[in-house]
C-alpha positions as CSV (number, residue, x, y, z in Angstrom):
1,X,187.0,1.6,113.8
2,X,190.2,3.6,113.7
3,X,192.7,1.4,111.8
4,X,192.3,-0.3,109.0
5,X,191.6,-4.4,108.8
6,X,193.7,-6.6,106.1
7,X,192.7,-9.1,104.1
8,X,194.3,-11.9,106.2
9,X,192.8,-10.0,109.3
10,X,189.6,-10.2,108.1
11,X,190.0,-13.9,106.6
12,X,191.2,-15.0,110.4
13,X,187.6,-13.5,112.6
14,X,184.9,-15.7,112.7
15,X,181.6,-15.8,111.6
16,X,179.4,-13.6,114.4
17,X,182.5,-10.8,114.2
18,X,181.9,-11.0,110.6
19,X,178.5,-10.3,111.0
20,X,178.6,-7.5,113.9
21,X,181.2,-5.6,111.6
22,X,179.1,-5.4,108.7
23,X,175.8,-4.1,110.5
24,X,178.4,-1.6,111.9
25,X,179.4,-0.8,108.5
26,X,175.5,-1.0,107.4
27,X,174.8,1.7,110.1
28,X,177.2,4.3,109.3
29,X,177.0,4.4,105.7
30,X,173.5,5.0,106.6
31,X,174.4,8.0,108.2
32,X,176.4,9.1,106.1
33,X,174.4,8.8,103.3
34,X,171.0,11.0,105.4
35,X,174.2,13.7,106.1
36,X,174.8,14.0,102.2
37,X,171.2,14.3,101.4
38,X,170.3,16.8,104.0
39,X,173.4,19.3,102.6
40,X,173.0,18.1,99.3
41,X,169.3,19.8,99.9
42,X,170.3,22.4,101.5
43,X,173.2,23.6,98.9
44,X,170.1,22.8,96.0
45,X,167.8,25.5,98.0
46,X,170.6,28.3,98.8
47,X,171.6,28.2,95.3
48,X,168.0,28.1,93.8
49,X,167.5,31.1,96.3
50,X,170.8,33.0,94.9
51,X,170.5,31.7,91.3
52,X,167.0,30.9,90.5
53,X,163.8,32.4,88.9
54,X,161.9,34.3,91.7
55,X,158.2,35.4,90.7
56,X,156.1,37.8,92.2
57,X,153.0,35.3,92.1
58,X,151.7,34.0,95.6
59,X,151.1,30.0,95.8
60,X,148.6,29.2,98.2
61,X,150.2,25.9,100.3
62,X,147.4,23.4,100.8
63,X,147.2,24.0,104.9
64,X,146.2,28.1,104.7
65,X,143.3,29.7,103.6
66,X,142.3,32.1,100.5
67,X,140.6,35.4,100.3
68,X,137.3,33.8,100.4
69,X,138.2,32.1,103.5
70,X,139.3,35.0,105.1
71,X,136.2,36.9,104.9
72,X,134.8,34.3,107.3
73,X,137.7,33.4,109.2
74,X,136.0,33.8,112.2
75,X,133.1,32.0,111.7
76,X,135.6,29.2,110.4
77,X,137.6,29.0,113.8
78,X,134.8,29.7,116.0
79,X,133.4,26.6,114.4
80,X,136.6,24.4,115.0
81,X,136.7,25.5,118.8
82,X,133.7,26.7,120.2
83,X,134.4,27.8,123.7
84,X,138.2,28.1,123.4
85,X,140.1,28.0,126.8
86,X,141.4,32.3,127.5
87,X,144.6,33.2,128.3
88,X,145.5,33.9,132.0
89,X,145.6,37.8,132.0
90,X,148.9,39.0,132.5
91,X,149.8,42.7,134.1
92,X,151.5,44.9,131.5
93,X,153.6,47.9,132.6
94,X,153.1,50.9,130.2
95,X,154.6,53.9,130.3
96,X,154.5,57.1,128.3
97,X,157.6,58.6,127.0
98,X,157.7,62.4,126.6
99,X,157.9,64.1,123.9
100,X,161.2,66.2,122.9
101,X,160.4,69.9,123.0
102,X,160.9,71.9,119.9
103,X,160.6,69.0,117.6
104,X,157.6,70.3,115.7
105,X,159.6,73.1,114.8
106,X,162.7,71.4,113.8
107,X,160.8,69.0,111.4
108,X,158.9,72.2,109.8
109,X,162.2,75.0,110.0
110,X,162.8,75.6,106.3
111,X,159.2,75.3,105.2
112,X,157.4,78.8,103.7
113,X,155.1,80.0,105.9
114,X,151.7,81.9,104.6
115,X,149.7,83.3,107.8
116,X,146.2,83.6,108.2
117,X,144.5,86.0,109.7
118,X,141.0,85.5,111.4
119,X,139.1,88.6,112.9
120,X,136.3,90.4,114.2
121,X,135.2,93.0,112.4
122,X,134.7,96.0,114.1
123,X,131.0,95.9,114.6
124,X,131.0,92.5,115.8
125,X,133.7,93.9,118.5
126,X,131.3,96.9,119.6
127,X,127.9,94.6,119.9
128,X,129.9,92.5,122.5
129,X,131.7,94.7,123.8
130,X,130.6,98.0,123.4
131,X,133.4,100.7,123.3
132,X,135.6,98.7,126.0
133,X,138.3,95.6,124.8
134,X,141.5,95.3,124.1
135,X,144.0,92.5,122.1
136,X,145.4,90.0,123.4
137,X,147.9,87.6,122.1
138,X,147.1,85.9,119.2
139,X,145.9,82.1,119.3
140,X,148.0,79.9,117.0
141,X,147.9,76.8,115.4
142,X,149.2,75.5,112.0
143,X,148.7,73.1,109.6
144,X,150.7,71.3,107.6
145,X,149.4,72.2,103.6
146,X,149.4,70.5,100.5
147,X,148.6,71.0,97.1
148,X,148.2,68.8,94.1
149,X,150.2,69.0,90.7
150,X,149.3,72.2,89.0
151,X,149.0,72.4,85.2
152,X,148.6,75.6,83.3
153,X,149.6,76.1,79.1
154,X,153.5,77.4,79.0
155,X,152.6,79.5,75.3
156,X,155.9,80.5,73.9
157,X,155.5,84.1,71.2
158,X,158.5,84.2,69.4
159,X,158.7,87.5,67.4
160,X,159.5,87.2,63.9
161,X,161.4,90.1,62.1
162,X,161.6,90.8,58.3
163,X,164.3,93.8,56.9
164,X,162.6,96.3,54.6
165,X,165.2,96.1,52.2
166,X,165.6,92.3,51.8
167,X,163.6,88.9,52.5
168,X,165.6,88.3,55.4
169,X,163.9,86.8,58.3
170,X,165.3,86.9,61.7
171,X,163.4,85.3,65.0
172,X,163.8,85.9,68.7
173,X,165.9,83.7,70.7
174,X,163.7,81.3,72.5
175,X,164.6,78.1,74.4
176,X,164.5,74.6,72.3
177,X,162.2,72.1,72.0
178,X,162.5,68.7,73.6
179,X,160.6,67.3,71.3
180,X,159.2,68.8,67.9
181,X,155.8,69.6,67.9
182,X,154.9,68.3,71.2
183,X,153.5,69.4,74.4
184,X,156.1,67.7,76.2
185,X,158.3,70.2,78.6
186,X,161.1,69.8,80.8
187,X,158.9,69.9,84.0
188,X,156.5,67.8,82.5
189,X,159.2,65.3,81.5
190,X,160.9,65.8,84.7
191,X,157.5,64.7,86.4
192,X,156.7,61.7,84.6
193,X,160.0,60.3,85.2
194,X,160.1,61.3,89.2
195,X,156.5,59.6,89.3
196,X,157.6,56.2,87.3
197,X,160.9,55.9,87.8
198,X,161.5,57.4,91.3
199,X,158.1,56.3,93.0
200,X,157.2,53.4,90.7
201,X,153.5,55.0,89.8
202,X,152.5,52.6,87.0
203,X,151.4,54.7,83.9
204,X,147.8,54.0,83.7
205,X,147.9,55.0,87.2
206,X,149.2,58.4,86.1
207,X,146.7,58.8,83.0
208,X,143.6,57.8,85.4
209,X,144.9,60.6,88.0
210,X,145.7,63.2,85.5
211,X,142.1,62.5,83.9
212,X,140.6,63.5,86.9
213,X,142.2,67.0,86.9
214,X,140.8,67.4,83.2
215,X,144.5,66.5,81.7
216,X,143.9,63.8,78.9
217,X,147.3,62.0,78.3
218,X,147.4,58.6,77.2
219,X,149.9,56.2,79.1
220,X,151.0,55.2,75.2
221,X,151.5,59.0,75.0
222,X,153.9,58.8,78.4
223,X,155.5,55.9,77.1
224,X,156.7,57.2,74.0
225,X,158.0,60.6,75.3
226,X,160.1,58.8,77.9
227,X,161.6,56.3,74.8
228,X,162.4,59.5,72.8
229,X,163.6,60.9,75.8
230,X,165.8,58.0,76.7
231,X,167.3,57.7,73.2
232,X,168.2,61.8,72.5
233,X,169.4,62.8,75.8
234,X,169.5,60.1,78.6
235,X,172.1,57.8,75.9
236,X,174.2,60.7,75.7
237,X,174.6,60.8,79.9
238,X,174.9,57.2,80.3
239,X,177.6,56.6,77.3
240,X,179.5,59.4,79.4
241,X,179.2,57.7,82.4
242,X,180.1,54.4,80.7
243,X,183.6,56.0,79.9
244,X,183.7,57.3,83.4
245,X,183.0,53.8,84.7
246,X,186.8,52.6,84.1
247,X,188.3,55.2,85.9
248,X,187.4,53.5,89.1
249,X,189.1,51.0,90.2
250,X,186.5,48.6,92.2
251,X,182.9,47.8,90.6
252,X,180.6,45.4,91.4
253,X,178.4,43.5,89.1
254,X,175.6,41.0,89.2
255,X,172.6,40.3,86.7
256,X,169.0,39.4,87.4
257,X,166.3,37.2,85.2
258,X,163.5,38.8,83.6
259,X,160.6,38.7,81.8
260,X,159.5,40.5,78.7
261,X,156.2,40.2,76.6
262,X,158.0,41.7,73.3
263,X,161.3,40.9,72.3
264,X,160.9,39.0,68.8
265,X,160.6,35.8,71.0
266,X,157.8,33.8,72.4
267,X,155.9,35.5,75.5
268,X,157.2,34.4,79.0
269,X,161.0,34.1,77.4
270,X,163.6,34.7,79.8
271,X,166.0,37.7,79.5
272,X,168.7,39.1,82.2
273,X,168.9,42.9,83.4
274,X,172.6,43.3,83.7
275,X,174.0,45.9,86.8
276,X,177.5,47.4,86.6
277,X,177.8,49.8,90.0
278,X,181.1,51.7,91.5
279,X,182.6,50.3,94.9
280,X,180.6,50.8,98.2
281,X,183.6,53.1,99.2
282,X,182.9,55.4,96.5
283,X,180.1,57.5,98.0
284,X,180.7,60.8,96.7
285,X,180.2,60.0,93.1
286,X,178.5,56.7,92.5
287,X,177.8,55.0,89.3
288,X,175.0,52.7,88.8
289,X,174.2,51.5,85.4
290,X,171.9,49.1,83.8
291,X,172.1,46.8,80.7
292,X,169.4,44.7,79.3
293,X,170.2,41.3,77.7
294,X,168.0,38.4,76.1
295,X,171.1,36.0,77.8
296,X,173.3,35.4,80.5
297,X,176.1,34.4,78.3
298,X,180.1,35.8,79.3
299,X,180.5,37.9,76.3
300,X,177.9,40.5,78.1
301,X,180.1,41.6,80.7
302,X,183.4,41.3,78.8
303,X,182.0,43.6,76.3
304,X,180.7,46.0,78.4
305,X,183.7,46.4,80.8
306,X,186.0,46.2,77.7
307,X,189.6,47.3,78.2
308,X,188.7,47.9,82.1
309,X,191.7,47.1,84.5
310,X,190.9,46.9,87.9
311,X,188.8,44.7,90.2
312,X,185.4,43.3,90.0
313,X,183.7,42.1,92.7
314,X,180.8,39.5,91.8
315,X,178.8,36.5,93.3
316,X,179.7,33.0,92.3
317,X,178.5,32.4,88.8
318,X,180.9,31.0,86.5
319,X,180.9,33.4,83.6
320,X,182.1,35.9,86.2
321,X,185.2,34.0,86.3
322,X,185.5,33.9,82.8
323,X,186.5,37.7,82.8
324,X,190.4,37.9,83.5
């Protein structure tokens, strides 16, 4: 109906019009109302996907199978259709595609190279040969080699001098300690982090490999050394870089729920992990830092961009907004 009826118009049809109009009416505010529900579902799931909790735990639906069943998934389906109708075969063209030349060589150029040489000594030579043979080329092959982490005891002596005349004690220079009276060094830290941090290598991952190359540290030993760590030198870096952070002038920012077992609250507790990062355009000196936060609350990311002038580029949740 493109214009619209008036009351006198409507008070002048009759009956069966009457009646015809209002199914009409009936009909597409039914559509209308399946349209709203099918966007007002599909806005509910896109922001759920954007904005919601997201677990790492696997939910079974009712229809697939579980490990147990997959063990005898064949007996399972062979059961359900016995003598199952095969495919039609089909031809399939294959081909081979060469390989480039020189690519071995490429991938290993910059690698050291220790050569190994295996020969016949020279009586081995004269009972097959006699006094008659001569070289040829050498066969070659190589393989690619690789060995484990290596540990060995770094023992520092630092020479300690007394005068003659006084009580005077002077010692040699030596380089500091990371941490007092610990075994922790700076390739040893340096390791640890590279194997959590970079590779994400769960600790007790690390403590049952380095147990079976005789090195007994405890993954509460690990965790401690990279807390101290974090706190004496890795603050100092990231305060620094804080600073530096305003001197750009596009960041980007987003936060992300999650869960922490300790935090003076009760277990499964919800926190956020806060991310400030330099613009995409920014490539040659990138800033990425990370703040943790038991809430999702505005005053986070005004306090933490403080006197900041520039823009922030975020996704649509409303504290963002909050910021100019």
């Amino acid at each position: 109906m493109s214009e619209k009826l008036t009351e006198s118009q409507l008070n002048a049809m009759d009956k069966q019009a009457l009646v015809t109009l209002l199914l009409s009416l009936q009909d597409q505010i039914s559509s209308l109302t399946e349209s709203v529900n099918v966007l007002t579902e599909r806005l509910a799931a896109e922001n759920d996907h954007r904005f919601g909790r997201h677990s790492e735990k696997y939910i079974i639906p009712d229809n697939q199978m579980t490990v147990f069943d997959f063990l005898n998934e064949a007996e399972a389906v062979h059961q359900d259709a016995p003598d199952p109708e095969e495919p039609e075969a089909e031809e399939v063209i294959t081909y081979h595609r060469k390989k480039a030349k020189g690519k071995r060589e490429k991938d290993l150029k910059g690698l050291p190279v220790r050569i190994i040489t295996h020969e016949l000594t020279d009586d081995q030579l004269h009972e097959r040969f006699g006094d008659k043979w001569k070289m040829l080329p050498d066969q070659v092959y190589r393989h690619l080699h690789y060995e484990p982490s290596e540990f060995y005891i770094e023992e520092h002596h630092v020479k300690v001098y007394a005068g003659s005349k006084d009580d005077e004690i002077v010692k040699a220079g030596h380089p500091a300690l990371l941490l007092r009276n610990s075994l922790l060094s700076p390739s040893l830290a340096a390791g640890i982090m590279n194997e959590k941090y970079v590779k994400a290598v769960p600790l007790y991952r690390l403590e049952q490999e380095w147990k079976r190359e005789g090195i007994p540290v405890s993954r509460e030993v690990m965790a401690n050394w990279m807390i101290q760590m974090a706190e004496r030198y890795l603050g100092i870096l990231y305060d620094c870089l804080h600073k530096k952070l305003h001197d750009y002038h596009i960041l980007q920012a987003d936060e992300t729920p999650v869960l922490v077992t300790k935090d003076g609250r009760h277990a499964g507790s919800k926190s956020y992990m806060w991310v400030y990062r330099t613009g995409q355009m920014y490539k040659d000196q990138a800033i990425v830092l990370y703040e943790y936060q038991k809430t999702r609350k505005a005053d986070h990311p005004r306090q933490f961009l403080g006197s900041f002038k520039g823009v922030v580029v975020t996704d649509g949740y409303q504290v963002y907004h909050r910021l100019a």
